[in-house]
C-alpha positions, 0 to 999 in steps of 0.5 A: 756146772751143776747143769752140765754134770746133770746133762750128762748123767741125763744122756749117760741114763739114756745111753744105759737105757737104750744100749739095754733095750736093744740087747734085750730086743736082739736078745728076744728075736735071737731066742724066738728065731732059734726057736721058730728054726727048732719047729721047721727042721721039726717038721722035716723030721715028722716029714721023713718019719712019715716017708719011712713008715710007708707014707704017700709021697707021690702027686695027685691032682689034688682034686680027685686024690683022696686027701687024708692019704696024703702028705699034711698035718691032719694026716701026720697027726692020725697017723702018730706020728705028731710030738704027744704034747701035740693035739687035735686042738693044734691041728687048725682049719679041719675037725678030727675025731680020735676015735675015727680012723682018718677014711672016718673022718667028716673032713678026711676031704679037707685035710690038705687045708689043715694047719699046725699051731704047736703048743704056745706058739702062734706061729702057723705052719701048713704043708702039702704034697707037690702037684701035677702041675706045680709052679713058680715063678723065680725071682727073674719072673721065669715059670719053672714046674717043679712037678716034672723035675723034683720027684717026691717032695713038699711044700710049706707055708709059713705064717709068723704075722700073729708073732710080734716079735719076728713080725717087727722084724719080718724082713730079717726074720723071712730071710733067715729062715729062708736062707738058713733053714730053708735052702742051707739046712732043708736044701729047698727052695725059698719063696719070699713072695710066696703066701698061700696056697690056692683052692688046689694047693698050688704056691699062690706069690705076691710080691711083698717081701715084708708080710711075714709069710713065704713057702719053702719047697723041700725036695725029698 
């Protein structure tokens, strides 16, 4: 009797134990989710700040277009439009001086490849104009040119691997933001196989549904 009563209690505990974990687990996706969902539509408002205020929207070939006139966060952030808790050391991939305007900077010509870290976040964001010539391929393998048919608009690629968290539940977390935010919320269009954008910011796609990056095209 005393071992069947101490069995139980041992299977009652880990019952209590793993029931606790798991809430505590969907409790941490749930807040980093809200969270991540809170930047996005973040950085659709710092999108339509920069089109009210007079910002360019219109397509270049990105080759021969001078960058830091364009639409990306380095441009955002001179031109204050940027929360002020954000900083140039949120601002990745490029260096920026502000004491220079953006035509001063060294790496004005880099500005597409910059990328945004808010503060105490590790999640990376990137965004740049569409293209003269920008496709993708949707899921049925058909190549579509959004640069014919969307008018001004946008692209964003989202990098969440250094978040553990939603990386350990990629797969969920990707549809979520995809589905919900990014076609529900922005009406854009969701790349899951999307995870990069090449040497003339165009959409680079693999398919691999679970690496914790996809592109989101925002139409404006």
């Amino acid at each position: 009797m005393p071992y069947l009563v101490s069995s139980i209690i041992a299977i009652v505990t880990a019952l209590i134990i793993l029931m606790t974990r798991y809430e505590a687990d969907d409790s941490t996706i749930t807040s980093e989710i809200e969270r991540a969902k809170s930047m996005f539509t973040t950085i659709d408002g710092f999108v339509n700040t920069y089109i009210q205020s007079g910002g360019d929207m219109t397509m270049g070939d990105t080759i021969n277009t001078e960058t830091y006139k364009k639409i990306n966060f380095a441009t955002l952030y001179k031109d204050g439009i940027l929360f002020g808790n954000i900083s140039k050391e949120n601002i990745l991939k490029v260096n920026l001086n502000d004491n220079k305007h953006s035509s001063e900077e060294t790496d004005k010509n880099k500005f597409f490849e910059s990328q945004l870290q808010f503060p105490n976040s590790n999640i990376i964001w990137q965004i740049v104009p569409i293209v003269i010539g920008d496709k993708y391929k949707d899921s049925s393998g058909i190549e579509k040119d959004i640069s014919t048919s969307a008018g001004a608009g946008y692209k964003i690629f989202v990098n969440f691997t250094n978040n553990p968290t939603l990386k350990n539940k990629d797969s969920f977390s990707e549809n979520f933001f995809g589905k919900e935010v990014c076609e529900k919320t922005l009406f854009g269009t969701f790349l899951s196989d999307g995870i990069d954008f090449d040497a003339n910011f165009k959409i680079v796609q693999r398919e691999n549904l679970k690496d914790s990056k996809f592109v989101c095209i925002v139409f404006k």
